[in-house]
Phi, psi and omega in degrees: 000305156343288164319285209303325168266002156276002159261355166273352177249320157329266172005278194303281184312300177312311164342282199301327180269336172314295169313303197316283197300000116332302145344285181276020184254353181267337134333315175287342187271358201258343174282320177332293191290003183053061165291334187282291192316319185263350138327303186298308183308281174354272141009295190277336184284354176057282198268023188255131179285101212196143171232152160242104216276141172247156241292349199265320176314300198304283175315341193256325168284345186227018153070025187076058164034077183251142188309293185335305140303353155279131201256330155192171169224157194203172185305341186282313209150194195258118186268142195224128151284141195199145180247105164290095171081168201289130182060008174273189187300141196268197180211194186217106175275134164265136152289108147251173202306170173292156198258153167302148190264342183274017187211026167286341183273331194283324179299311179287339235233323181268347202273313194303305159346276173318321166294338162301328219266160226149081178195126183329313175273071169191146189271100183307132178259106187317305212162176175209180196221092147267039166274056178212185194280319203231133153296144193263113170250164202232133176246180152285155188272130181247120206314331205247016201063239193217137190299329184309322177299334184272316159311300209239342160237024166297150157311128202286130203134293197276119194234136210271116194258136181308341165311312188276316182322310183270000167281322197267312172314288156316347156256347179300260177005299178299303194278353119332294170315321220258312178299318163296003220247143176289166353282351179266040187329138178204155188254180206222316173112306221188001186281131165202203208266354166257012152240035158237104180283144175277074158319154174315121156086006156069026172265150210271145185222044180320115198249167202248317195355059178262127160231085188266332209273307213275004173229105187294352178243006138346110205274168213296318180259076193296166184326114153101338187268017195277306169344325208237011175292135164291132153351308180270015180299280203301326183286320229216339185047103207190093165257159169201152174019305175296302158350277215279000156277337162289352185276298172317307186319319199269331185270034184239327184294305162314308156355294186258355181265302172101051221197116181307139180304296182242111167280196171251004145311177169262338141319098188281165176312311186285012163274290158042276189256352175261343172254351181262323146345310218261282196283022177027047187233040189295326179302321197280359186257329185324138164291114171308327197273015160250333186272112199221187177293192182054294203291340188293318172280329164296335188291330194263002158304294180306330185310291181307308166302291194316358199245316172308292174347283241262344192293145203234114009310177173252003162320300209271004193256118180318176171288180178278334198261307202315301187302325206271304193282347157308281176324312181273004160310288192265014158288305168326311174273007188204058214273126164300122177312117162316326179295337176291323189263003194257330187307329151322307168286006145283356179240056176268140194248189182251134145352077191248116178274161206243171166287006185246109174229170220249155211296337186111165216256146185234149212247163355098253178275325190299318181315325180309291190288355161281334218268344167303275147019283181289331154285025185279000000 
């Protein structure tokens, strides 16, 4: 009897120190990622919604990191559809990659940023878990895919009408415009059409699901977006307002083309779609599903903006807000059809994030000004 309760009292300790160092070593990741700094930040910023999801809720929503559950994957990391807790809302965990420990202050500096962000077109960041090895950030879920899914993998049938292009154009636009906007001025980076998400009513999302901070071997030019880079990127590696209006610029050009940035001609499009501007044979690059009676004096309004976007300098390229206000201009005069959007609803897609997936909003002014901030 003896023995027996000293190996059931052996058991009982070897537990107990296991869990302990198991606490801490998940404690220790949670300081790593500089969860006490973005706690601390959070606290002063007073109105921002923001949770810190704990490490068994994260695994108990993605089923233990179940394959089954992954929706995509990308250089940033793993995207997991997820149900937090009984009847809630379902969500989007990104696993991303691990983090450098010499770039933890620049992470939380992006995070606070993301948390700030508050806008109808712009994909909300719930909250994170950094008790895991690699951090978890938690989005909101966006049900319908990508406009690239919308554009370039719809069912044959199905047609994407200029009303809604240019309604889904115009909400892009704004939560861009809206990223630009002082005092936090912030770029964005990356936009194209596989980071414009499709929400419930096919309403437009721009999404961020960036761990930009954290894999040092990212190249400068993620994977798949050089189509949609400014020009003046590659002199100065430099981005800036303009940068993400030209980017936006090639995706109004898709828009209206219905035509991938690089075909396999040897012409990409916006050289293209800019000489057909000059010779005034833009009808022949037109998507045939926009083009109807009527409609011909808005495309060739949007033509002429999407050729400003795109203009090089980047000097001659409207502002963010001017195009977003362009845009709902001629939304107006060319208001969308319930039919149009119920047509849609036979083509519903699941969220799948792609490998180009976008590196994540780069701030401008704020880093300067956290970084004192974090260091205190």
């Amino acid at each position: 009897m003896f023995a027996g309760l000293l190996v059931a009292l052996i058991a009982f300790l070897v537990t107990e120190v296991f869990l302990h160092k198991r606490s801490n070593k998940r404690q220790g990741y949670f300081e790593e990622h500089g969860g006490q700094m973005l706690s601390r930040i959070l606290k002063t910023e007073g109105n921002i919604t923001f949770t810190f999801y704990d490490r068994g809720d994260i695994v108990k929503a993605t089923r233990n990191f179940h394959k089954a559950n992954i929706v995509g994957e990308g250089a940033h990391g793993t995207v997991y559809k997820a149900v937090l807790g009984v009847g809630t809302a379902t969500v989007a965990v990104k696993r991303c990659k691990q983090i450098d420990k010499s770039r933890t202050m620049e992470f939380v500096q992006e995070l606070v940023i993301l948390c700030r962000v508050s806008h109808p077109n712009i994909v909300r960041l719930l909250g994170c878990c950094l008790h895991f090895e690699a951090p978890m950030l938690v989005y909101e879920f966006v049900p319908n895919g990508t406009l690239n899914d919308l554009l370039h993998g719809r069912r044959p049938g199905c047609r994407v009408t200029l009303a809604t292009r240019l309604r889904i154009a115009t909400e892009a636009a704004d939560a861009i415009a809206y990223l630009h906007a002082p005092p936090h001025t912030t770029l964005h980076g990356d936009v194209k059409p596989d980071n414009i998400l499709l929400g419930d009513g096919w309403v437009a999302k721009v999404s961020d699901f960036g761990c930009s901070t954290i894999d040092d071997n990212i190249q400068v030019v993620p994977k798949g977006t050089l189509a949609y880079l400014d020009p003046e990127f590659m002199q100065d590696f430099q981005l800036t307002e303009k940068s993400d209006v030209y980017s936006f610029g090639v995706v109004l050009v898709e828009l209206l083309t219905g035509m991938k940035p690089l075909p396999k001609e040897q012409k990409n499009l916006t050289k293209l779609f800019q000489e057909s501007m000059w010779n005034g044979t833009i009808g022949e690059l037109l998507d045939t599903d926009i083009v109807e009676e009527g409609t011909m004096g808005v495309i060739h309004q949007a033509a002429e903006l999407a050729s400003r976007c795109i203009a090089v300098p980047g000097t001659e390229r409207p502002a963010m807000g001017r195009v977003a206000d362009e845009l709902r201009r001629l939304s107006d005069i060319l208001p969308e059809s319930s039919e149009a959007l119920q047509a849609l609803e036979g083509h519903r897609y699941s969220y799948t994030a792609t490998e180009s997936e976008t590196t994540g909003f780069y701030s401008l002014g704020s880093k300067a000004a956290l970084s004192t901030e974090l260091a205190r």
